[in-house]
N, C-alpha and C positions, 0 to 999 in steps of 0.2 A: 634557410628554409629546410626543416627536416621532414623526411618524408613518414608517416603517420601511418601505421595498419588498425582499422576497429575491427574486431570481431562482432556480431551480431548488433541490429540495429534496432532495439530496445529504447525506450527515451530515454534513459542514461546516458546509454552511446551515442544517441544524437546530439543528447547536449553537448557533451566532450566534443562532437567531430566541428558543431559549430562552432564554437568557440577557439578550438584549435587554428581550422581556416582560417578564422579574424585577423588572430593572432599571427598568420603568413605561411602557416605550415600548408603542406600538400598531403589530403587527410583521404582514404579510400575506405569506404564498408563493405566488410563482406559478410554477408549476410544469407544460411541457409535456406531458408524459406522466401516463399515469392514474393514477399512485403515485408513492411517495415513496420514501428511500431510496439513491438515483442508482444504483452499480453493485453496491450489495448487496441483491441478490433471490432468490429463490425459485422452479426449477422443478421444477415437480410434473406428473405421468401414473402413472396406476395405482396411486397409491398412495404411490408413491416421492415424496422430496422431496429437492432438491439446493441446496445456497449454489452460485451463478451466477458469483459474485464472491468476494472472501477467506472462508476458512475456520475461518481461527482469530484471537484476538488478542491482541496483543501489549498490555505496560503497559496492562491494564485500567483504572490509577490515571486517565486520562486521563477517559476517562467514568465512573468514582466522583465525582471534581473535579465533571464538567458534574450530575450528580445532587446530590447536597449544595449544590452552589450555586443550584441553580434548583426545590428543594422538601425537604420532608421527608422524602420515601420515598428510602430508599438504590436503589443500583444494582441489589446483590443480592434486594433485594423485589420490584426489576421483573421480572428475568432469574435465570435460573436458569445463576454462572458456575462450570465447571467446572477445574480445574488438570489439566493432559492430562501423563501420565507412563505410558511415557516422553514427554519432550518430542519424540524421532524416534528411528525407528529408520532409519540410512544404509546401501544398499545401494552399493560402489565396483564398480570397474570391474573389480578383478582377481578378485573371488567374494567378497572378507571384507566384512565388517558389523559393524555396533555400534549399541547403542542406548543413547541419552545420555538419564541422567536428567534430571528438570528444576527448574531451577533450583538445582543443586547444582554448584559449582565441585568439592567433591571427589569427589562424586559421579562428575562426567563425567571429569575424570584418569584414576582407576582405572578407567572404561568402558576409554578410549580405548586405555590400557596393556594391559588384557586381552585388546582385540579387535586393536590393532594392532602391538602389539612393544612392552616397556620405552620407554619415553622419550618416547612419542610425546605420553600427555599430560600430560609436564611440557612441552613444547614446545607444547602447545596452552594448556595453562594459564597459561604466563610471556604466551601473548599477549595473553589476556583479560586482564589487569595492563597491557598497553601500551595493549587496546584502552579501560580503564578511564579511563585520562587522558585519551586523546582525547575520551571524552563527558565527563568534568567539566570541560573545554577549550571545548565545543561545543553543550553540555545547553541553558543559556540564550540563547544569540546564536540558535540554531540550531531551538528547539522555545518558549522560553517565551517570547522577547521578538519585538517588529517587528522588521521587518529593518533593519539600522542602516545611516543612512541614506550613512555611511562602509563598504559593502559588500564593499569591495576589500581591507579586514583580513582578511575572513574568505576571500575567494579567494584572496589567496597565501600566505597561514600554514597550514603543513601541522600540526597538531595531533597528527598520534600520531608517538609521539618514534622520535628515532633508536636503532639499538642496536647494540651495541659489538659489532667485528669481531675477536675474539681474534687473529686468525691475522695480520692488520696493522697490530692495535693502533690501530685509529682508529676512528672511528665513521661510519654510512652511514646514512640515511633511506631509508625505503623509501617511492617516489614514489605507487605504486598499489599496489592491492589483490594484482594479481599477484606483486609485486614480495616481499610481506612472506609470499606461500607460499613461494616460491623461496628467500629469503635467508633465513628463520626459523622456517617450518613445516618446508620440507625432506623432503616425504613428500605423492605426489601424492594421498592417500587423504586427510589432512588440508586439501592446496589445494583438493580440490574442496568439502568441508564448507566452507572457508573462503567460497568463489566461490558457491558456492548462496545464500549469503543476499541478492548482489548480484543473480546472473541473477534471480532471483527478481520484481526490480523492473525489470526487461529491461537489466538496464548488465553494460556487458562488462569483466569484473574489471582484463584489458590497459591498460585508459586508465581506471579509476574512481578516484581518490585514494583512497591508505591511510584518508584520515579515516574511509572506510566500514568500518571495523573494528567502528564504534561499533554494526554494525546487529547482527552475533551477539553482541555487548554485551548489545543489551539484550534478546533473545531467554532468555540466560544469567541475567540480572540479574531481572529481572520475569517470567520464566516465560512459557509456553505457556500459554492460555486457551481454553475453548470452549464459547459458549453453547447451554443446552440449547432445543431444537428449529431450532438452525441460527441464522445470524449475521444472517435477517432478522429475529427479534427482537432483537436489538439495534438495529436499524432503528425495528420500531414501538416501542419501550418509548421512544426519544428524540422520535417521533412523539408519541405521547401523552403524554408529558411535554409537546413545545409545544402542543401542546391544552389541558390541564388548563392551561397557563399564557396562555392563549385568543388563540392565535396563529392566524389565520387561515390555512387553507389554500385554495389555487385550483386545480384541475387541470386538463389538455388547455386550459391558459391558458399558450401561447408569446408569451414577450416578443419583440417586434421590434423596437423603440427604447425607449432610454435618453432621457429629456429632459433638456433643461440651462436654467436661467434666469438671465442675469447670470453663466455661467460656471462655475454648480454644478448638480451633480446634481438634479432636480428631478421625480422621479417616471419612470413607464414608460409605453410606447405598448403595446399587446397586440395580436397578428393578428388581430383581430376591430376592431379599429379603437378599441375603447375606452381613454382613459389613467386614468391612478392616477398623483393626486398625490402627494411623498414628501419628503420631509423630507432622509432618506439612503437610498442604494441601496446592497443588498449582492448581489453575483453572484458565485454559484456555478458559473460557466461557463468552461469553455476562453477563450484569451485573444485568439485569431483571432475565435471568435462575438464576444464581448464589445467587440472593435473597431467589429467591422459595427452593432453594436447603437447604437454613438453617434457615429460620424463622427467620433472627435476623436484625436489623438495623446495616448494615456494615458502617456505617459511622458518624465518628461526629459530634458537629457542626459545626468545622470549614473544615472538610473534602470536598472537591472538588465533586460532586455530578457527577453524569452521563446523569440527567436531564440539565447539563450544556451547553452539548457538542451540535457542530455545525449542527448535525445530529438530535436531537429531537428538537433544535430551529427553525432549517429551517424550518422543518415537521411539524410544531404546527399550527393547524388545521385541518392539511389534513392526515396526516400519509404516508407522501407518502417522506419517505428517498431514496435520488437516491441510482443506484445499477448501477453495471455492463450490460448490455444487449450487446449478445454475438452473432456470425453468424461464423461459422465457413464454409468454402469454401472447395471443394474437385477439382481441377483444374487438366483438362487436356493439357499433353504441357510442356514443359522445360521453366521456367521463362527467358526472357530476358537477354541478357548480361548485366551484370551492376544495374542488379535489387537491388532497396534498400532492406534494412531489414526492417524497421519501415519508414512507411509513414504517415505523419499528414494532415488530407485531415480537414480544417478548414468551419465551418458552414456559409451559405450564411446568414446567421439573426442572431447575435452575442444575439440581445436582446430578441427577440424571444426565442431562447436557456435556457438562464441563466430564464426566465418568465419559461419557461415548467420543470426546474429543481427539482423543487418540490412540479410540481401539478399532481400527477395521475390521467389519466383518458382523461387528454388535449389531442385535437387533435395532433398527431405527429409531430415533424418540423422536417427538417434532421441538424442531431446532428455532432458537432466535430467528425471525429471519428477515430480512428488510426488502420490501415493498417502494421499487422504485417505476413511476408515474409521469414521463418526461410531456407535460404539453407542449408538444413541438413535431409542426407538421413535416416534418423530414425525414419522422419515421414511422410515418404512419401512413395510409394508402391516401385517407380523403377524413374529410371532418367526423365520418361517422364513424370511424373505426379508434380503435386505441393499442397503443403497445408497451408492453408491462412486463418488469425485469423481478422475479423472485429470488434470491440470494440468500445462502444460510454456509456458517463453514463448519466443516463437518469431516472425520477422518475418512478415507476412502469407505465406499457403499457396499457389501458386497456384491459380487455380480449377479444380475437378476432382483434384486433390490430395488434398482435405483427408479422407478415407477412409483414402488412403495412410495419410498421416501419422495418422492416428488407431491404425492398425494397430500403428504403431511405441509408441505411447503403451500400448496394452492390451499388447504384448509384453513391456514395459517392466516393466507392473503386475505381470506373471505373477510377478514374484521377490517380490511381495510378496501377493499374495493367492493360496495354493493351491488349484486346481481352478478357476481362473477359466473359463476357456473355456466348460468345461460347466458351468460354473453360471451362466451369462449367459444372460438373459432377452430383452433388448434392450440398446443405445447410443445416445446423444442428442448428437452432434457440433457444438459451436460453437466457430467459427473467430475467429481475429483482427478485429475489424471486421463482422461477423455480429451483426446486433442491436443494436450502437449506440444506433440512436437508439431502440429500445426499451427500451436499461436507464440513458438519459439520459448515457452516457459517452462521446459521441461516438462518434472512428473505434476505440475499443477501446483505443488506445496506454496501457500503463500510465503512471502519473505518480510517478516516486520520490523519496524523500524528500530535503530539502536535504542538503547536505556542503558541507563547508568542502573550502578547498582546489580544486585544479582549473584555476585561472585564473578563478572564478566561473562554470563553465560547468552545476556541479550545485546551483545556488541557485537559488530560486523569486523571480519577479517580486513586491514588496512588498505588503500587504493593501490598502496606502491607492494613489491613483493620482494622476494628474496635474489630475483634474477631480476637484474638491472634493467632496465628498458620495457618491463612488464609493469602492466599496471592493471586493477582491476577496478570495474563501473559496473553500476546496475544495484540493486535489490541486493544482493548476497554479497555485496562488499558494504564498505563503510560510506554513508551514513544508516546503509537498511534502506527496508521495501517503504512501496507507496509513494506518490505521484511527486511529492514534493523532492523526498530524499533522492529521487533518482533524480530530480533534474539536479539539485544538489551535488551527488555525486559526481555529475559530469562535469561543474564548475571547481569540484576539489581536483582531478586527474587532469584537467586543462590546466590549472595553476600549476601544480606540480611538473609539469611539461614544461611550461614558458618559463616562469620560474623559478625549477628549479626544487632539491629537497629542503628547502629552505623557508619555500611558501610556506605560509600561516593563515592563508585563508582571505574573505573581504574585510576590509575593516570599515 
């Protein structure tokens, strides 16, 4: 039985720490702040209750897997999950709209035919077939396995295929995400469907590799999901799962160093000056802390760096990594019969948008933004009342702005919630980098998920590090951000643990 240090208790590191226990180890969190969780929280006033951080989720299967493996009680015993249909309803920029069932390929064809002209969703549907190879291209390098320690395969192999240009008779790859609206969607109502799924994780469709085709893939493929009383239970049901698995927790216990003995990880120092010995160290931390934390060069030379990633490329000059920017609605009034759950209210200036994504400071534009609508009395006071999460990602606001820009958000909303205005009670405005270090996510910067392709620059730094017994979990390691990848994560640093540098992942 080795004894186990996690840094921060993020769902990554939960997965890891349950999983670990299962497996016989003696696993303990320490964890800065007074909860757990990391960026999926819970705020409540009056009554109202809002997700802080995602809203819905994606391939549920991901924590069915962490459940099944780490006890008897399924997922579904802990949580209550719901399949959300439609999956969206899309507002464009010219007044048309469509709402895409979910999880139905033919389903969403004849949406998209009926709301957009003939053809449009056979041309969205031939893509989900291209975007389909790319993730069986991508599925295991990219979500099940470590990162292969030959990384460089996967940054210049573009995975979703090229397609055939009738008119020249030859074939053409489409290099980015932009590239495959233009040459094969062909209809800026479908690009922008297209490009929402990327801005989404703050990447600007212009420079993302095609491979990111794979992320409305699996939107498509695995459905729309939504847990009933909001996505911080899914938080505590993994939380008490590593309890019942008697995994220690610590709170308002900030690690300050990493120890090392003979060159391997060897326990934590904590800002109270006390250490904890350790056998292995798992940290769930941004990759900057995580330096400071041990003084040492985590990486080799041929090591995948973090200076790589899509987030300090974009930022390189300005420092301005997009983030989340939040608006939370406290509505009075029964929502409408038939009221969607997630509505995508798309930007009147597509390029404007994608120019402000990572410049702080820019005057305001009004941004993509999604309009999420949970019918679910848990957070909301009484039948009459409603609560309504507005979300747009955007590079930091500048100070004294962010009202503006909020304004641009609830205009935005108006095409999808009628009577908003007067039915508004209150607004709860958090900005890009606003509360960080209260919801354990640092400066706010979203973390998106790996892709192939790029030149390696959308690939996540590896689990395992350059000092032996360190391992890294979370969003800003390998597999990358977002609900699935981090439970992910924790199942790649748990295998690696049990055993071993040899793991290859589930088969």
């Amino acid at each position: 039985m080795a004894r186990i240090a996690v840094i921060g208790a993020g769902m990554g590191a939960m997965a890891a720490a349950a999983r670990l226990a299962v497996a016989g180890h003696r696993v303990a969190v320490y964890e800065r702040t007074g909860t757990y969780g990391g960026a999926v929280r819970r705020f409540e006033r009056d009554g109202f209750g809002f997700d802080t951080g995602p809203g819905l989720l994606p391939v549920p299967a991901v924590y069915r897997d962490l459940f099944v493996k780490t006890g008897r009680q399924p997922l579904e015993e802990c949580v209550g999950l719901v399949q959300v249909d439609p999956s969206a309803r899309h507002v464009f920029a010219d007044g048309s709209e469509v709402s895409l069932p979910n999880a139905s390929r033919a389903g969403v064809v004849s949406a998209l035919d009926l709301a957009l002209g003939a053809g449009a969703g056979q041309r969205w549907g031939d893509f989900l077939v291209r975007a389909r190879e790319a993730w069986d291209r991508t599925r295991r390098p990219l979500l099940e396995e470590p990162l292969w320690a030959d990384w460089r395969v996967l940054a210049e192999r573009e995975p979703y295929p090229a397609v055939p240009h009738k008119r020249l008779l030859r074939t053409r790859q489409a290099g980015t995400l932009a590239e495959i609206g233009a040459w094969e969607l062909r209809d800026p109502r479908l690009t922008a469907l297209l490009e929402s799924h990327a801005l989404g994780y703050g990447l600007d469709p212009r420079d993302t590799p095609a491979s990111a085709a794979v992320l409305p893939y699996m939107e498509h493929a695995f459905g729309t999901w939504y847990v009933r009383g909001g996505m911080r239970e899914l938080a505590r049901a993994v939380y008490e799962r590593c309890l019942a698995r008697r995994v220690e927790f610590v709170f308002e216990a900030e690690v300050r160093r990493i120890l090392d003995k003979d060159g391997r990880a060897a326990g934590v120092e904590l800002a109270d000056g006390s250490v904890v010995e350790a056998d292995h160290v798992v940290a769930g931390v941004a990759p900057e802390r995580l330096s400071a934390m041990t003084g040492h060069e985590l990486y080799g030379p041929d090591d995948l760096r973090p200076t790589t990633g899509p987030a300090a490329r974009a930022g390189a000059g300005s420092g301005a990594a997009p983030g989340r920017f939040t608006v939370f609605l406290a509505l009075r009034g029964r929502p409408e019969p038939g009221a969607v759950h997630r509505t995508v209210v798309h930007t009147p200036d597509r390029t404007a948008e994608l120019d402000r994504l990572h410049r702080a400071g820019d005057e305001p534009v009004r941004p993509t933004v999604t309009v999420l609508r949970p019918d679910d009395p848990a957070l909301r006071p009484d039948a009459e009342h409603e609560s309504v999460v507005l979300s747009a990602v955007s590079a930091p606001v500048a100070k004294g702005a962010e009202e503006r820009f909020a304004d641009l958000l609830v205009e935005a909303a108006e095409q999808a919630v009628p009577g908003l205005r007067e039915r508004l009670l209150w607004r709860e405005v958090r900005a890009p980098g606003a509360g960080g270090a209260g919801t354990g996510s640092g400066s706010g910067a979203l973390a998106a998920p790996a892709l192939a392709a790029g030149a390696g620059r959308f690939l996540r730094p590896s689990n395992v590090t350059a000092l032996p017994g360190l391992y890294r979990v979370g969003g800003r390691s390998h597999p990358g951000g977002g609900l699935p990848h981090a439970g992910m994560s924790g199942a790649l640093v748990a295998g690696l643990i049990v055993e071993g540098p040899d793991f290859r992942g589930s088969q």
